[in-house]
DRENRO-751951 format. One record per residue (C-alpha): residue number from 1; x, y, z. Coordinates in nm, 3 decimals. Example, Ala and Ser with C-alpha at 12.3 -4.5 7.8 and 13.67 -1.06 7.14 Angstrom:
% residues 2
(pt 1 (1.230 -0.450 0.780)),
(pt 2 (1.367 -0.106 0.714)),
***
This chain:
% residues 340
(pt 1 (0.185 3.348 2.730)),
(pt 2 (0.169 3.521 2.394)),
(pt 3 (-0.100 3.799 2.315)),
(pt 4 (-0.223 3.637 1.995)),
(pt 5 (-0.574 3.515 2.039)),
(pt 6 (-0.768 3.262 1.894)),
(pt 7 (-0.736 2.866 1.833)),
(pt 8 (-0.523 2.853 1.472)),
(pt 9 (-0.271 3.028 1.335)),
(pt 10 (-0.270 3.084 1.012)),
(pt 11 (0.140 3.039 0.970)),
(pt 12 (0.159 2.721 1.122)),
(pt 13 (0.311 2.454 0.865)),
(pt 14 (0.086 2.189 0.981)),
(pt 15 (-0.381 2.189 1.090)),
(pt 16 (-0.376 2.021 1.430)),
(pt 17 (-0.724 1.783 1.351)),
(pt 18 (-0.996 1.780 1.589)),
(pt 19 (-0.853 2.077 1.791)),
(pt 20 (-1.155 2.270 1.854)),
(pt 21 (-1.334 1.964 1.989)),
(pt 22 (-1.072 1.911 2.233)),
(pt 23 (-1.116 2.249 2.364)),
(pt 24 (-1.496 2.251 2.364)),
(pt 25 (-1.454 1.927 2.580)),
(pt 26 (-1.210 1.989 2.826)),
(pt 27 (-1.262 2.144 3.153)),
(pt 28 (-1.355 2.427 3.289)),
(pt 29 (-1.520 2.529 2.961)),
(pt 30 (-1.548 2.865 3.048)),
(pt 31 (-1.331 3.160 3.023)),
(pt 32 (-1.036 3.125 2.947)),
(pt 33 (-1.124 2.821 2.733)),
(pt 34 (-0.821 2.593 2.868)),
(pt 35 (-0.647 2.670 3.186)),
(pt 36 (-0.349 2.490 3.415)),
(pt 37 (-0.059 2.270 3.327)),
(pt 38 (-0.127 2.047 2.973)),
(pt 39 (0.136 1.791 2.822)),
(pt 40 (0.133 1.745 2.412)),
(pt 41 (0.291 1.415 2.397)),
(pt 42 (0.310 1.445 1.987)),
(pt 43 (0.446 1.766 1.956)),
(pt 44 (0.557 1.804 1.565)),
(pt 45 (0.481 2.098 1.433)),
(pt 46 (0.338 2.230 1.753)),
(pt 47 (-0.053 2.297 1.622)),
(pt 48 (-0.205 2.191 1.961)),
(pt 49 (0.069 2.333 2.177)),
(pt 50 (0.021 2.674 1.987)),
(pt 51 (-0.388 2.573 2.026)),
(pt 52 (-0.377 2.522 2.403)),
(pt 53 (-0.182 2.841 2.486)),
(pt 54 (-0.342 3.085 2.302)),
(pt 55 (-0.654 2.886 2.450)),
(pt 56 (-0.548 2.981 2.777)),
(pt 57 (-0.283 2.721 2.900)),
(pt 58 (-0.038 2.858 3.182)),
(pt 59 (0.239 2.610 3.071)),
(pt 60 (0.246 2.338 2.838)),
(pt 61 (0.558 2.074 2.808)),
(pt 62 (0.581 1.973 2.448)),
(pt 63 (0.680 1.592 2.398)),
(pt 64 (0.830 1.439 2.058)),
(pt 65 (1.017 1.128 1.989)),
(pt 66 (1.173 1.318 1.644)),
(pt 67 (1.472 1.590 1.726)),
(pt 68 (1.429 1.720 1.413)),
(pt 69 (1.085 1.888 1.504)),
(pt 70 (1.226 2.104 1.766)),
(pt 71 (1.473 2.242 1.476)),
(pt 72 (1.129 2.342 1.281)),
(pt 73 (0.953 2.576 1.569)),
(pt 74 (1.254 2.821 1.644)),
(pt 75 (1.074 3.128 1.461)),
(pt 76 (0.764 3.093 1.681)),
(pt 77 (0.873 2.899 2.015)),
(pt 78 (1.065 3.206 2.220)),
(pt 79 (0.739 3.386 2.197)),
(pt 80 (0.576 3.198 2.467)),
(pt 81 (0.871 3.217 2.663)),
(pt 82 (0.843 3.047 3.009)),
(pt 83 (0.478 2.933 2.920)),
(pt 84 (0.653 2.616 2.687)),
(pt 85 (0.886 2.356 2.723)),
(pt 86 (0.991 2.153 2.463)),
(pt 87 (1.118 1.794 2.592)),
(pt 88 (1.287 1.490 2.308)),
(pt 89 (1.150 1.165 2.428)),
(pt 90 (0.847 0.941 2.447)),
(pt 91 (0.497 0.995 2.557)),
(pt 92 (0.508 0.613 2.720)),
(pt 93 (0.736 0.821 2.974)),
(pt 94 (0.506 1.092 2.968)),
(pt 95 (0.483 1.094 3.381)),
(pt 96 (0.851 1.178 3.419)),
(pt 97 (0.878 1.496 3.252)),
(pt 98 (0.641 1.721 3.469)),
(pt 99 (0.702 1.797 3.812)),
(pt 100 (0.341 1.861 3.926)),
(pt 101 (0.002 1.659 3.879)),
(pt 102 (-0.111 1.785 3.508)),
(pt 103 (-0.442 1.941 3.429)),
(pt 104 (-0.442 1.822 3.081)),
(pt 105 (-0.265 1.544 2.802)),
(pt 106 (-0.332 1.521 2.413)),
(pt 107 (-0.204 1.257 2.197)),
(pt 108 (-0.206 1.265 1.809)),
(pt 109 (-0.099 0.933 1.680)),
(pt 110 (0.073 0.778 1.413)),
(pt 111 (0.317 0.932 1.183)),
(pt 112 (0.312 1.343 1.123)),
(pt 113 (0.245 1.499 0.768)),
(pt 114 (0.606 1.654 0.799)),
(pt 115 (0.766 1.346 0.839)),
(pt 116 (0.522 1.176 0.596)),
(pt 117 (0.616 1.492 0.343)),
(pt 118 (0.987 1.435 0.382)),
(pt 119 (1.174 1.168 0.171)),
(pt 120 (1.451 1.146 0.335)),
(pt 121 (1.284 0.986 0.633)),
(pt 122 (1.180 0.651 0.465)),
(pt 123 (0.768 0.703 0.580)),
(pt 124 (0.614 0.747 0.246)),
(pt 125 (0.601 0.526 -0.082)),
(pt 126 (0.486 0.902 -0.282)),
(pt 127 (0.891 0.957 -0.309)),
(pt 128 (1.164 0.745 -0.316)),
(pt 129 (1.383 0.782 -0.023)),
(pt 130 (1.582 0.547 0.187)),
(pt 131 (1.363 0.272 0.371)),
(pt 132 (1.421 0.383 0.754)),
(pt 133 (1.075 0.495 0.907)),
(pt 134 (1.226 0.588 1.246)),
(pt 135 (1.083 0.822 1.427)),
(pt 136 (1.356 0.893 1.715)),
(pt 137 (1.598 0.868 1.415)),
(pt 138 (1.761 0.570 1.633)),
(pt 139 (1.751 0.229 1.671)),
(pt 140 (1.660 -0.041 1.381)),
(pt 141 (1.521 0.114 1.083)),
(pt 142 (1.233 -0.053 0.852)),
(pt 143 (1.508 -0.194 0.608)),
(pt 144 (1.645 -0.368 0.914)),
(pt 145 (1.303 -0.488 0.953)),
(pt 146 (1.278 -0.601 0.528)),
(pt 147 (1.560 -0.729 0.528)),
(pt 148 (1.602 -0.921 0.842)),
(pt 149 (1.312 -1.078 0.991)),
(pt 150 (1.164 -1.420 0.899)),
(pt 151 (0.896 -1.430 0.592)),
(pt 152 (0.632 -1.569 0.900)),
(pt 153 (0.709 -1.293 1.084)),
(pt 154 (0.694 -1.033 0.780)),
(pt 155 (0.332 -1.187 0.699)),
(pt 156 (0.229 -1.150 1.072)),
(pt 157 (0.332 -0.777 1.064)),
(pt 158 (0.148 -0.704 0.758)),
(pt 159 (-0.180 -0.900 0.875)),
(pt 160 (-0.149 -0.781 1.245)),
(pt 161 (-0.059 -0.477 1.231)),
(pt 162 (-0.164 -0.332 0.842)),
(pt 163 (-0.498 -0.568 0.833)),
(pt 164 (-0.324 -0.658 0.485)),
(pt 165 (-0.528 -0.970 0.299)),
(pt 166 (-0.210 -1.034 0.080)),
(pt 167 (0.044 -1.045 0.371)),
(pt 168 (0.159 -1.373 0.305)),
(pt 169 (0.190 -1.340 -0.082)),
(pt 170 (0.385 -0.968 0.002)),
(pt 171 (0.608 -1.122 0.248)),
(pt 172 (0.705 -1.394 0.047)),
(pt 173 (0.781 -1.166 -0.243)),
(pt 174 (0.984 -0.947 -0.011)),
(pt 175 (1.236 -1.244 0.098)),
(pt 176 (1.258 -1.386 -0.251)),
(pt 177 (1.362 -1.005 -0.366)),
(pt 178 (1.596 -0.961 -0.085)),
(pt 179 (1.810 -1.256 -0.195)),
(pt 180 (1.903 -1.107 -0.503)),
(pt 181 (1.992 -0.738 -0.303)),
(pt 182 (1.898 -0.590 -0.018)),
(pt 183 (1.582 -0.394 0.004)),
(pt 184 (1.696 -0.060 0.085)),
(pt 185 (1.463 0.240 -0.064)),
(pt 186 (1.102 0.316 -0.017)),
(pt 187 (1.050 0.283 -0.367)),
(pt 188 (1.223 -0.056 -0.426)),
(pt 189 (0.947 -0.185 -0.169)),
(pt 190 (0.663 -0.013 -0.328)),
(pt 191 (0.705 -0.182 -0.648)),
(pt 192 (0.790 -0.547 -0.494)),
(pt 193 (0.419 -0.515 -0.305)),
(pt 194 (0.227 -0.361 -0.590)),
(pt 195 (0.343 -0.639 -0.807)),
(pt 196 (0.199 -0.856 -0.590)),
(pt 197 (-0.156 -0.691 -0.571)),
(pt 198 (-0.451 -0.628 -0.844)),
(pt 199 (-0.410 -0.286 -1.026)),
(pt 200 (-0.583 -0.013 -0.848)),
(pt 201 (-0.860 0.125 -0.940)),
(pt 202 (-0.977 0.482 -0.922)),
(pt 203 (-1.021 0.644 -0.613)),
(pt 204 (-0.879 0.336 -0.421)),
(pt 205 (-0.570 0.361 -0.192)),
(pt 206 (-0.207 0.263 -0.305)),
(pt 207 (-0.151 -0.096 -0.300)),
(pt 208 (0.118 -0.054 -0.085)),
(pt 209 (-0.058 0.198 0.181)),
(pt 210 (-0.144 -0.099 0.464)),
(pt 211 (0.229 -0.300 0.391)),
(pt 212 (0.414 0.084 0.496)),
(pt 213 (0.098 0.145 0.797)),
(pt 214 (0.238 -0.194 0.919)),
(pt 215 (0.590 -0.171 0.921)),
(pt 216 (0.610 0.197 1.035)),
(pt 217 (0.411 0.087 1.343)),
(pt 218 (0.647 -0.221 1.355)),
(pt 219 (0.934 -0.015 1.377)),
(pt 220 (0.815 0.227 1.635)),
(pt 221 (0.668 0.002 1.870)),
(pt 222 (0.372 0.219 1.815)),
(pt 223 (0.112 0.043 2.004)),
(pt 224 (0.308 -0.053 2.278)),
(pt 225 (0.410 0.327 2.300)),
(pt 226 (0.026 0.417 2.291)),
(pt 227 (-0.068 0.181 2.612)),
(pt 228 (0.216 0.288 2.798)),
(pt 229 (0.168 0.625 2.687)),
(pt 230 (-0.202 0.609 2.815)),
(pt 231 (-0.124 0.439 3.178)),
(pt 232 (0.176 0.712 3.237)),
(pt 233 (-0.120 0.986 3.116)),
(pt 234 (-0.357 0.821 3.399)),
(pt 235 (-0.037 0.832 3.620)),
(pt 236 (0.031 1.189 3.575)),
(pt 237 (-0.365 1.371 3.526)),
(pt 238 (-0.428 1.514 3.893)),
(pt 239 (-0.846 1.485 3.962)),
(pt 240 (-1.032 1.650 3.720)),
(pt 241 (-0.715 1.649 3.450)),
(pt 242 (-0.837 1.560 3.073)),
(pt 243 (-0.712 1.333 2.841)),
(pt 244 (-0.754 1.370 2.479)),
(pt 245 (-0.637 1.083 2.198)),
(pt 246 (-0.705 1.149 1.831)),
(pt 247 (-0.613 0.841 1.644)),
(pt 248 (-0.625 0.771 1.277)),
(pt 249 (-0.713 0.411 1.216)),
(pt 250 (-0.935 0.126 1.376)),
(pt 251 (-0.630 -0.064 1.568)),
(pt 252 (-0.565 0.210 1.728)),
(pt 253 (-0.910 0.375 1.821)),
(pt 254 (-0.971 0.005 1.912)),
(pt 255 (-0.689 0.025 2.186)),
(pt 256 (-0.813 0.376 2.319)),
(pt 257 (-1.152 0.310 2.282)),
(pt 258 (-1.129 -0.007 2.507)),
(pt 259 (-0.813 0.154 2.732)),
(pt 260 (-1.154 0.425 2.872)),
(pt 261 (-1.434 0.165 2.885)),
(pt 262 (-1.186 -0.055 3.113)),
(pt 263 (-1.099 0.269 3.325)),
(pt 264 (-1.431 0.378 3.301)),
(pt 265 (-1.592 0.068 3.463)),
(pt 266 (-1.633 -0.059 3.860)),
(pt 267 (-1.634 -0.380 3.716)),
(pt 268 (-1.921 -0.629 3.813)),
(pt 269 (-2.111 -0.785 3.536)),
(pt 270 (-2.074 -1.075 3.572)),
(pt 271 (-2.307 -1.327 3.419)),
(pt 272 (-2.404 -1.751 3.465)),
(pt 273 (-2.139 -1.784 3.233)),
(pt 274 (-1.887 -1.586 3.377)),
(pt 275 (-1.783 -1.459 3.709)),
(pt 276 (-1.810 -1.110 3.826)),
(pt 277 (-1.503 -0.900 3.793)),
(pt 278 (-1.357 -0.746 4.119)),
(pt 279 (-1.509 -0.433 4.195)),
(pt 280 (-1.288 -0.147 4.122)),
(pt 281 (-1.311 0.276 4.161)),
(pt 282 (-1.344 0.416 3.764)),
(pt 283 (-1.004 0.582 3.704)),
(pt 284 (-1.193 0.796 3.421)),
(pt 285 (-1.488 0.944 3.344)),
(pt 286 (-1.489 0.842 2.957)),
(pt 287 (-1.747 0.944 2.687)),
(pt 288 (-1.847 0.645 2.485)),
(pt 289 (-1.857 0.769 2.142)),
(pt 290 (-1.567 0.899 1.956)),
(pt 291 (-1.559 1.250 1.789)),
(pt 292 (-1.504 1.320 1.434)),
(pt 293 (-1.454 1.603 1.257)),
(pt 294 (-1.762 1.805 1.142)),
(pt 295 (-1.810 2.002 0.765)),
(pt 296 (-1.591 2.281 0.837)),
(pt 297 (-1.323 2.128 0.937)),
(pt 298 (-1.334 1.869 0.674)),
(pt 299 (-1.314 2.125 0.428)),
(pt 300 (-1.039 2.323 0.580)),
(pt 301 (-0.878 2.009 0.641)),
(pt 302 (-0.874 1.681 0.436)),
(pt 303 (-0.621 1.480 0.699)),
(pt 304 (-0.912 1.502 0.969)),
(pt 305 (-1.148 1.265 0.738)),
(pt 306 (-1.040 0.982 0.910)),
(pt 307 (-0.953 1.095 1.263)),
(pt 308 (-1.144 0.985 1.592)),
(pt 309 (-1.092 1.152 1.918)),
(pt 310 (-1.193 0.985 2.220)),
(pt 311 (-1.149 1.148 2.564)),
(pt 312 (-1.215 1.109 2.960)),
(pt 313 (-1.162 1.286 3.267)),
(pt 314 (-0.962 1.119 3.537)),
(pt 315 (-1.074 1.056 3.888)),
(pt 316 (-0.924 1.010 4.267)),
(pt 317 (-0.898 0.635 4.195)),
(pt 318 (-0.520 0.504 4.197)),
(pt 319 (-0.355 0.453 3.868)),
(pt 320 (-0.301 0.120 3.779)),
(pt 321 (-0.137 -0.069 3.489)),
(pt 322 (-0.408 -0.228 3.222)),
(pt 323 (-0.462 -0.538 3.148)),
(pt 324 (-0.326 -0.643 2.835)),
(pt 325 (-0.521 -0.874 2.761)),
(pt 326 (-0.881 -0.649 2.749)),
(pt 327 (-0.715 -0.410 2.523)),
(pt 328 (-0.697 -0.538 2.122)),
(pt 329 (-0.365 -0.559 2.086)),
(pt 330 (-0.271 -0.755 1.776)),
(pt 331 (-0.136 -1.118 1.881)),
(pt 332 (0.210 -1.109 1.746)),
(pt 333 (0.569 -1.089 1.877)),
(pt 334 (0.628 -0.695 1.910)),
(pt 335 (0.908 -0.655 1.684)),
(pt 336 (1.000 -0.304 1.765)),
(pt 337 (1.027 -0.371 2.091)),
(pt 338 (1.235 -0.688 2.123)),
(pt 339 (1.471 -0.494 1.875)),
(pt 340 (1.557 -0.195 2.099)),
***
C-alpha cells in the first residue's frame, strides 16, 4: 500500500461523495480505519479505491464497465502496486472477479462526472455531442434507442424510468422528428424535448434533465445491473463483509433501500389479510435510514446534495436471489437488456 495518509487526495480529478461515512460505518472501526479485501464496483476516477487504501485496505479490485477510465489513473495506479487491481466489466458479475470471500463492496451509481463532462460520450445535453450514452462503449447506443423503438415504448421509458409527466407528448415529438432525419446528437434531442415543455424558470432543472436520466438508464440496463449487482455483492461478502450503495435518485435508493429491508427480515408478519411469509435467516444486518451528506461536505462538494448511502453487514445466512417482485422495479419491458 502507498505511504500517503489520509481519506482525499487533493489531485484526484473527481470527490468520491459520502466517502467518509462509508468509512466511519464499516467494520472494524478502529485502527486502521478499513482493513481486508474490498471490491469498488464503480471504479471511474478511482476516489474510493484511493479512499479505502490509504484507509487501510490490504487489496482492493477496482470494477468499471468504461475502458476508458483505466486510461485516466496511469499517473497514480503503479503506486499501490500489488495492493490494486483494476478489472473492465460489470459489478452484476461482481462475484467472479475475486478469488476469496470479500471483506468489503461499494457501489456509486449512475453515470460519473467524467463521463457526464465529456461530449463525446453522448451523456449530457450541456454540449452537443453524438447521442450514444454507453457506458461499456458497446452494444446499442441511445440513438439506437431514439430512433428505433416504438413511440409506446419511448413514453414508457421516459415515465418509468425518468418519472417524466410529459413522456407521452416527448415521445411523440421524438418519432414525428425522426421521420424527417434521424436523431443523432445530444443536442438535436435537447431541443425536440424542450420544445415540448413550459420555459424554465429560474433555478429549475433543464427540461430535458429526466428524458436523458431515462434513456441513459435505458441503455445501460442500469437497474437490472444494480439488483444483480447487489445479489452477486451478498454472494461474494464473507460474514461480517460490508456493503455500501450511494445512489443518486429515488428509483434507485427505492431498489436498495427495499433490496436490505428484504435481506434484513426473517420474514413472518403476516396479518388476517395476508399470510405469513416463510421464515427465513436475515442475509444482512441493514440500517434503516439512509445517509446524506452533512455541511462540510456539501460545501466541498455540490454533487453529494442529492446522494443517499444505504449500507448493511452480511451474515452466515446463504445467499439467495431476490424477489423481483418486492423490489420497485419500474413495470416496463427492460429495453437495455432485451437489446444486448
Amino acid at each position: 500500500m502507498a505511504a500517503t495518509a489520509g481519506r482525499s487526495r487533493s489531485d484526484a480529478p473527481h470527490i468520491p461523495v459520502l466517502l467518509d461515512p462509508i468509512i466511519d460505518a464499516a467494520p472494524p472501526r478502529g485502527e486502521p480505519r478499513v482493513t481486508g479485501h474490498w471490491l469498488d464496483g464503480t471504479f471511474g476516477a478511482g476516489g474510493y479505491t484511493r479512499g479505502l487504501l490509504d484507509a487501510g485496505a490490504a487489496h482492493v479490485i477496482g470494477v468499471d464497465r468504461d475502458p476508458a477510465v483505466f486510461e485516466m489513473v496511469a499517473d497514480w495506479a503503479p503506486e499501490y502496486k500489488d495492493c490494486l487491481t483494476l478489472v473492465q466489466g460489470n459489478f452484476s458479475q461482481l462475484d467472479s472477479y475475486a478469488d476469496q470471500p470479500l471483506d468489503g463492496i461499494v457501489l456509486d451509481l449512475g453515470v460519473s462526472s467524467m463521463q457526464l463532462d465529456r461530449p463525446e460520450r453522448g451523456f449530457s445535453f450541456m454540449s452537443d455531442g453524438p447521442l450514444d450514452m454507453r457506458m461499456s462503449q458497446a452494444g446499442p447506443s441511445a440513438a439506437d434507442l431514439v430512433n428505433g423503438e416504438e413511440e409506446t415504448v419511448l413514453a414508457d421509458i421516459l415515465f418509468q424510468y425518468g418519472e417524466e409527466r410529459a413522456s407521452r407528448r416527448i415521445a411523440r415529438a421524438i418519432v414525428g422528428a425522426r421521420d424527417v432525419a434521424p436523431i443523432v446528437t445530444t443536442a438535436q434531442l435537447a431541443e425536440i424535448i424542450e420544445r415540448c415543455l413550459p420555459r424554465r424558470k429560474p433555478g429549475q432543472s433543464h427540461p430535458a434533465t429526466r428524458s436523458f436520466q431515462a434513456i441513459r438508464i435505458a441503455v445501460n440496463n442500469e437497474f437490472g445491473e444494480l439488483v444483480e449487482g447487489l445479489e452477486a455483492a451478498e454472494r461474494a461478502l464473507k460474514p461480517g463483509g460490508f456493503l455500501a450503495v450511494v445512489s443518486f435518485h429515488s428509483l434507485e435508493d427505492r431498489i436498495v433501500k427495499r433490496f436490505f429491508k428484504d435481506r434484513a427480515s426473517a420474514g413472518g408478519g403476516g396479518s388476517r389479510y395476508a399470510p405469513d411469509a416463510p421464515q427465513v435467516a436475515p442475509r444482512f444486518e441493514a440500517r434503516n435510514k439512509a445517509v446524506s451528506a452533512d455541511a462540510d461536505e456539501l460545501a466541498r462538494n455540490p454533487r453529494s446534495r442529492s446522494a443517499l448511502l444505504r449500507y448493511g453487514i452480511r451474515t452466515s445466512a446463504p445467499a439467495e436471489l431476490a424477489d423481483r417482485s418486492t423490489l420497485g422495479l419500474p413495470k416496463i419491458k427492460n429495453w437495455g437488456e432485451t437489446t444486448k
